[in-house]
N, C-alpha and C positions, 0 to 999 in steps of 0.2 A: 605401394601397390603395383602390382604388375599390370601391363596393360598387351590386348591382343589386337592385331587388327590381321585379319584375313587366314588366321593362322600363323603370324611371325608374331615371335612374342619379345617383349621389348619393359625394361624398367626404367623408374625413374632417371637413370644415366645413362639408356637409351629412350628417347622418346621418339618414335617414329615420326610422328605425324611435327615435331618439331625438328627431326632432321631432315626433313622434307622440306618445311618452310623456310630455312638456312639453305636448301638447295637452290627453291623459286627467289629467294630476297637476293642471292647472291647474282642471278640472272635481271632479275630488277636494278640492282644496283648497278651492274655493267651497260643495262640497256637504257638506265633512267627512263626507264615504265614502270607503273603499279602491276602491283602482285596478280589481280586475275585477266594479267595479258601477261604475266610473266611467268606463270605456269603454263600457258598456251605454250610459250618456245621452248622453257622448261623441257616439257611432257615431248615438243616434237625434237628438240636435239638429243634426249634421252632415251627414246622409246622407238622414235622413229626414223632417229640416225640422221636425222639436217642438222646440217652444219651451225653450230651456236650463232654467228654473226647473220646467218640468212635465215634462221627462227626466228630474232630479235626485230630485225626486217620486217620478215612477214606477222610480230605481231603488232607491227606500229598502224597497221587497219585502220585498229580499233580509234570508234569518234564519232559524232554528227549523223547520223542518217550511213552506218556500218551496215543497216541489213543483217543484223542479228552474229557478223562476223567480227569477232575478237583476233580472229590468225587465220591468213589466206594462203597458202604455198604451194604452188605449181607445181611439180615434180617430174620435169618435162623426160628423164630417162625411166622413171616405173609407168609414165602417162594418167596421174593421178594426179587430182586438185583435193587437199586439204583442206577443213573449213572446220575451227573451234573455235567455241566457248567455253570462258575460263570463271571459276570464283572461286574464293579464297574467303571460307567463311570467318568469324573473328571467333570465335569460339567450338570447341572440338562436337560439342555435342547437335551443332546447330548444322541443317542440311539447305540446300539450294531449292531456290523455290522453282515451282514449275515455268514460270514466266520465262528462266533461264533456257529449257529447255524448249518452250515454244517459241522461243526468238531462233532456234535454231533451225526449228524445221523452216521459222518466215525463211531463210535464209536460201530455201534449194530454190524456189523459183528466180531469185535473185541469183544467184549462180550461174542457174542456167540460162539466164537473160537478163548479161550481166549492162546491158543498156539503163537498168531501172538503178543502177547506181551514178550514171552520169546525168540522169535526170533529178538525181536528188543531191549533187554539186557535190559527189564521190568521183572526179573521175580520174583520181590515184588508183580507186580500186578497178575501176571500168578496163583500163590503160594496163593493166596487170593482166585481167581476165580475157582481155584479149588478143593477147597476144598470143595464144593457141587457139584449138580450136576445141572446145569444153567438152561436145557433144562428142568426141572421141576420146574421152580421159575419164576412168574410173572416182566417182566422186566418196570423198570420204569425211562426214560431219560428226565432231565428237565434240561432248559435253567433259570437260576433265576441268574435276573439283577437288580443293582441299578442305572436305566438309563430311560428314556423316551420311551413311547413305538413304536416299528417298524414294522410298517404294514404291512413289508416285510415279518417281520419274522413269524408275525401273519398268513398273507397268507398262508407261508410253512406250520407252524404247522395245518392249516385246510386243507391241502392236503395231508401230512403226513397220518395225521389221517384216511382218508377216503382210502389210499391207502394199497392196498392187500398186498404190499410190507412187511409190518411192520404192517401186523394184529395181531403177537401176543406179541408186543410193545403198552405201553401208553407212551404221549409224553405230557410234559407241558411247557408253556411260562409264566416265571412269569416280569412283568417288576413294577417298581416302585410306578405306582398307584394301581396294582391290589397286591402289597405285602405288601402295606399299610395295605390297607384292612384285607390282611388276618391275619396281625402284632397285630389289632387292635381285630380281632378275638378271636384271642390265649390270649389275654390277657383278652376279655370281657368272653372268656369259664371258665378261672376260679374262677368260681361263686362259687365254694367250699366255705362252712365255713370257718373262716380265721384259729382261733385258739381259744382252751377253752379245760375245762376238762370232765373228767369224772370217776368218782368214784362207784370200784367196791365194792363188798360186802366183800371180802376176799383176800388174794393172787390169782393172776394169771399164768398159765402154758403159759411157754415161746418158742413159736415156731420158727425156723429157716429154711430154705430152699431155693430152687434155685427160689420159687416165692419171697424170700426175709422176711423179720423179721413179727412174728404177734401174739401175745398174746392174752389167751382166757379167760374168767371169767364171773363171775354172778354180775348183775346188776340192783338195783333197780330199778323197773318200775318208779317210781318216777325221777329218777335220766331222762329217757330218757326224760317223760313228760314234763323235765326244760330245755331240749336243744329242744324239739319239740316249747313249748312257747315263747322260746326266739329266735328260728329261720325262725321258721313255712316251707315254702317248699324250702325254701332255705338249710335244712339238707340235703334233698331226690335228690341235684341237678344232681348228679350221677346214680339216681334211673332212669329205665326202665319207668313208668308210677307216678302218683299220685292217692293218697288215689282213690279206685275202688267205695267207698262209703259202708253201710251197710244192704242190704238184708239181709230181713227174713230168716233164715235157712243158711243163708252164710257162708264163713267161717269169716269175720272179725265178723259177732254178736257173731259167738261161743268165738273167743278171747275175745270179750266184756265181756261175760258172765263167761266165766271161770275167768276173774282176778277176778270178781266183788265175784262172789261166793264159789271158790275155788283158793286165791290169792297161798295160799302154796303148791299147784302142779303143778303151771301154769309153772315154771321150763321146767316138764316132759313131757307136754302137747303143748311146742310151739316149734318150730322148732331154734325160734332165728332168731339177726339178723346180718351181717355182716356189718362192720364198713372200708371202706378204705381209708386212709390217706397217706400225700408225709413222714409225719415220726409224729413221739411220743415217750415221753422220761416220766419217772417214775418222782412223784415230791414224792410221799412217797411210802411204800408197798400196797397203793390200789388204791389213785389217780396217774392220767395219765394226761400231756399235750400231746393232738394232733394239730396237725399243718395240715390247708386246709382236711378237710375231708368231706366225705361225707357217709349218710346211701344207702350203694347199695344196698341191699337185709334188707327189714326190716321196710318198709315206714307202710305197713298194721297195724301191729302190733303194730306200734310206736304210730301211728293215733288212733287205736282202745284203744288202754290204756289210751291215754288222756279221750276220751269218757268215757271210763270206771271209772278213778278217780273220773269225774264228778258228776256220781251217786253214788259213795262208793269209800270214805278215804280207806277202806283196800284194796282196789286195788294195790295202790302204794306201799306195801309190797310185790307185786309179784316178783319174781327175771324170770331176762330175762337172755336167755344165749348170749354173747355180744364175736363176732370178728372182733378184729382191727388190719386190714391186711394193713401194708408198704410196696406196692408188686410196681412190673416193671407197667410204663405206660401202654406197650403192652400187660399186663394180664387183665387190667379192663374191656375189653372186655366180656373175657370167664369167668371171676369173676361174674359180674352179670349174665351172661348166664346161667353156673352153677347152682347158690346160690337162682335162681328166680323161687322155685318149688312149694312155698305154694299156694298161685294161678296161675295157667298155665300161663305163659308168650312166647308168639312167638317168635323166631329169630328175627322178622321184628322190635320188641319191641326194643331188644337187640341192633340192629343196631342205632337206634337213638341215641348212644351216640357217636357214630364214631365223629370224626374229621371235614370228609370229610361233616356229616349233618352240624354241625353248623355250618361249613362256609357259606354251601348254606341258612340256615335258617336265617343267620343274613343278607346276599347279599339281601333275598329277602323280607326282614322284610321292606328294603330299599323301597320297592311299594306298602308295607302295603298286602303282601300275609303271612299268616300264614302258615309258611312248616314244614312238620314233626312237629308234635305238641306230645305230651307224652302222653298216654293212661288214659282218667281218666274213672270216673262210668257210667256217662248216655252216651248212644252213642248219637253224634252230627249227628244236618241235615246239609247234605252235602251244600257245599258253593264252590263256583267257585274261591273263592279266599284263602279258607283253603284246603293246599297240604295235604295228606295224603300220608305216606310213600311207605303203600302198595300198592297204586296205582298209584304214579309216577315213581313208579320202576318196575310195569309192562307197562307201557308206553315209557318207556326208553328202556327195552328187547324190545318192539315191533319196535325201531327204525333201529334193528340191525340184519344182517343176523344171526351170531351166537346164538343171543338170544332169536327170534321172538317165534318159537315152542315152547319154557318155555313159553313164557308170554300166549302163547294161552293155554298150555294144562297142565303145571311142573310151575304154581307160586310159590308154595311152595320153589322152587327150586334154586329162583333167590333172594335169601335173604344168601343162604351157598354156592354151589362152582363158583354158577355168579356175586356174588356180587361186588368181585374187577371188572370187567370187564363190567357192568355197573354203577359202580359208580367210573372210576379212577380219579387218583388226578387230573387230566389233565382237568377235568371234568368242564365247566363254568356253573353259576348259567342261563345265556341265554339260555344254550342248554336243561338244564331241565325246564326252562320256556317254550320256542319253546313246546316240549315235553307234556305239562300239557296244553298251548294251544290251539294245534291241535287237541288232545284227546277229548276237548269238543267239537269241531265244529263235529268231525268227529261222536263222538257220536248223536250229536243230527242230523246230516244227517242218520245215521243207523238207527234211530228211526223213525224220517220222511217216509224211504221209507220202514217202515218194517210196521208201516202202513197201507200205499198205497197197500199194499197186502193181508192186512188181510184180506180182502174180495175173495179172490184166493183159489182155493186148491194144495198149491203150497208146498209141505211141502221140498221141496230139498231149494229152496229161502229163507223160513223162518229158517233154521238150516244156510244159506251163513248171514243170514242179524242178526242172534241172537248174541248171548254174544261175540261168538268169532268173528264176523265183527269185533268189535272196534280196538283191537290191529292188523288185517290183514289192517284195513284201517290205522291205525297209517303206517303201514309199505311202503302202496304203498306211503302214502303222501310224507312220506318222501325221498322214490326215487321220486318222485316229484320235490322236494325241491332242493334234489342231484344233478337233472339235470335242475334244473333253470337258473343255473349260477349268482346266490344269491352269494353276499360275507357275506359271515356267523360271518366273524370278524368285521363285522361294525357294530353289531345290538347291540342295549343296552337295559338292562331293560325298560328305561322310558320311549324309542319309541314302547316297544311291548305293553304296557299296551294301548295305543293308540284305538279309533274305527277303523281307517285307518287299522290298524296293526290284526286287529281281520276280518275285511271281508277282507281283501287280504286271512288270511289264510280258510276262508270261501269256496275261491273259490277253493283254493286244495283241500278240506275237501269233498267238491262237485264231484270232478272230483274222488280223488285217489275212494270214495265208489260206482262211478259210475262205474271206471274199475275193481275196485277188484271182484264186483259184475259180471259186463258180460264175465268176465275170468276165474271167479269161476264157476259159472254154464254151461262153458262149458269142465272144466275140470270132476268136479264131475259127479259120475254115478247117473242115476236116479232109475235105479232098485229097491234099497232096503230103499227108501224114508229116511226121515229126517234123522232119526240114521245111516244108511249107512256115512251121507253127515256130520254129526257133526267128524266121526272119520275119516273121508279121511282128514276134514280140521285144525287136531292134528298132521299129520305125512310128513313128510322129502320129499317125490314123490310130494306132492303139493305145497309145498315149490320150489321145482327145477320147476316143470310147471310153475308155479307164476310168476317166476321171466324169465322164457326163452319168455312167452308171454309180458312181459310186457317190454321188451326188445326191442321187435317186435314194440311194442305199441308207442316209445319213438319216432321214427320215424316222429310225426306228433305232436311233443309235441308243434314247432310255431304254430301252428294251434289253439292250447287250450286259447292263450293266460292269463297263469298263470304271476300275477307279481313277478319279483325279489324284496324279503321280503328287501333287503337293500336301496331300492330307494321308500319303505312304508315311510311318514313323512319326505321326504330330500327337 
């Protein structure tokens, strides 16, 4: 019999949830700890990228007066403390009791004052917690089980979440089909080259440091053109975007042009690209095996030289300058963020390599939505079913009191110090769906009635109904949503793809633009016409009126007859 978990489907000589448990037993075994501390390191050296020996570490916590903590890890370069609980039920069909999960919330005030573990003859874990300083470090508590999932526990965590209590807490529930998935993830992300060489021109300078080992040297243009043909975009998987193309006057025709016609400068004339790999080791004094790499900074260049051999053999005589950095997982970030100068690259670019994208991009590959897609040359016509980053990420800020004012007025914004806080791990590919689907309904009612006005000389309406409507209407929908009494943990991708599932959110989309609208024009002055009303509706006094009337407004929310999104398709 076949068996499913989360949408990956698996038979008897695949058993998921039993090559899962040969995953955790094999981390148990090395770390001689039982199984539900041995998914805690499991889950953080697989998912979250710590280092196997310092998961293993940090699950040895657990014991005596833990304070609900199974796995404690500091992460002193992202400024986040880790805090899970782990179980490993005996049986596939059996789920985690709540107790599990209530030891985990006992857990935040212990965190936060982490004095109540050396009072309770903890002071391994005291001695750990203090060694920074907590109240500046993003805190991250998750429940990761190999058990069936609990709807119980589900509930809590969507109430958790939404609760003032623990606003500056993320909170995750992983259980057995959704850790599948993300199992399946981690291994489908590394699409790196597997292994192969590359041969410099001469000896290479041998660098060491606390980003870890990386050697620099000159390399024939030729030499990259044979790993570009033999790989094609599978070198660049690492890379920010894909070849931008060749415009007139660009800078990739100038690469063009400089190998083709001045192959013997192009040395001094290109910036170079960076190469980084899990390791590589010398086979002589100039070739090199790397092992899983990828070109993060260097794709233009790589690309443009092929082009350029094409027209002129002495192109491939160009020497490139070539580094192959063996650095920490948690540098590859700012490695390509750095290293991405020759064409302007966004942060927003940069973040498409996170983790936390490709799980969601693979989740929703699952309904045929292309999300987060990599930047190439010609800009694409927008598609209702291709996610764009930038703008599911101001759609997500617009869902949230903390974030709403960036997403209206500081986008930029929410790509550097909002980004964990809209994007935490805790984060479901539904809720960034929900998110990407309101957004259209919402927009295309802002449009309808912006409209309906043009015939008006209404200019304080037209700055309420213009650009920044759509994320203020994101915001009320989803106090909408909030107070529907919608169970938020029952919704799945394949019921929201639904028409059902699209005019239910129609009808919020309708209502939150109708009151954001009669609230806003009665908040704003009308004195100083439209520009007055564009910057009253950028700052923090509108924001607190917004929300004190729509407060008021909630009052008669039977009256609207909104449906609950979880009985959409039941």
């Amino acid at each position: 019999m076949a068996t499913t978990y989360g949408g990956v489907s698996g038979t008897s000589s695949s058993d998921p949830r039993k090559e899962l448990l040969q995953a955790v037993d094999s981390v148990a075994k090395r770390g001689g700890i039982p199984r539900d501390k041995a998914i805690t390191a499991w889950y953080a050296s697989t998912l979250l990228g710590i280092d196997e020996d310092e998961a293993i570490d940090a699950a040895s916590v657990d014991g005596p007066e833990d304070g609900g903590c199974d796995f404690i890890y500091i992460d002193e370069d992202q400024e986040t403390v880790y805090v899970l609980q782990g179980y490993v039920s005996d049986r596939p069909e059996r789920t985690a009791g709540i107790k599990k999960w209530n030891a985990l919330l006992a857990a935040v005030s212990s965190i936060k004052d982490p004095v109540s573990f050396k009072h309770s003859g903890r002071q391994d874990i005291f001695e750990r917690l203090s060694e920074v300083d907590v109240k500046s470090f993003s805190l991250v508590f998750g429940l990761v089980t190999l058990a069936s999932k609990s709807d119980q526990i589900a509930r809590h965590l969507e109430s958790t979440t939404r609760s003032r209590v623990y606003n500056d807490s993320n909170f995750f529930y992983e259980y057995q089909e959704s850790l599948y998935d993300k199992f399946v993830v981690a291994r489908a992300a590394d699409r790196n080259v597997g292994r192969d060489t590359i041969t410099f021109n001469g000896p290479v300078v041998d660098v060491k440091g606390e980003f870890g080992h990386a050697i620099v040297g000159a390399v024939p243009a030729s030499e990259l053109v044979r790993l570009h043909a033999k790989y094609k975009n599978q070198l660049f998987e690492g890379n920010v975007r894909l070849f931008i193309g060749q415009r007139k006057g660009g800078i990739n025709e100038k690469i063009v042009e400089t190998a083709r016609e001045r192959p013997g400068e192009f040395w001094a004339l290109n910036n170079g690209i960076t190469i980084v790999a899990d390791d590589f080791e010398s086979e002589t004094s100039t070739r090199y095996a790397i092992t899983r790499f990828s070109i993060v900074n260097g794709c233009q260049t790589t690309v443009s030289l092929s082009k350029a051999i094409e027209g002129s053999t002495d192109a491939g005589k160009s020497q490139v300058l070539v580094r192959i950095v063996g650095a920490k997982k948690a540098l590859l970030t700012d490695i390509v963020r750095y290293n991405n100068t020759q064409n302007p690259v966004k942060l927003a670019a940069v973040r498409l390599l996170d983790p936390i994208q490709e799980s969601l991009r693979t989740a929703l590959a699952t309904i045929d939505y292309l999300y987060a897609p990599k930047q190439e040359g010609a800009k694409t016509v927008k598609n209702s079913k291709r996610i764009e980053l930038d703008r599911i990420t101001q759609y997500l800020a617009a869902m949230s009191d903390e974030t709403i004012l960036e997403a209206v007025a500081k986008k930029a914004e929410l790509f550097d110090r909002s980004y964990k806080s809209i994007f935490p791990r805790s984060l479901k590919p539904e809720r960034v769906l929900l998110a990407w689907l309101i957004a259209q309904e919402i927009e295309a009612e802002r449009s309808h009635m912006l409209s309906a006005i043009e015939a008006k000389d209404d200019p304080v309406m037209r700055a309420i109904l213009g650009i920044h409507g759509t994320p203020w209407g994101i915001y009320v929908a989803n106090v909408l949503i909030e107070n529907s009494g919608s169970d938020m943990s029952k919704l799945t991708l394949k019921r929201m793809t639904s028409p059902d599932f699209k005019s239910a959110l129609a009808k919020y989309a309708r209502k939150a633009i109708e009151l954001y609208a009669e609230i806003a024009i009665n908040i704003i002055s009308t004195d100083d016409g439209s520009s007055n009303a564009r910057n009253e509706l950028r700052v923090k006094p509108f924001l607190d009126k917004l929300k004190r009337n729509l407060s008021l407004k909630m009052t008669r929310f039977s009256a609207w007859k909104l449906p609950k999104l979880n009985l959409v398709n039941t």
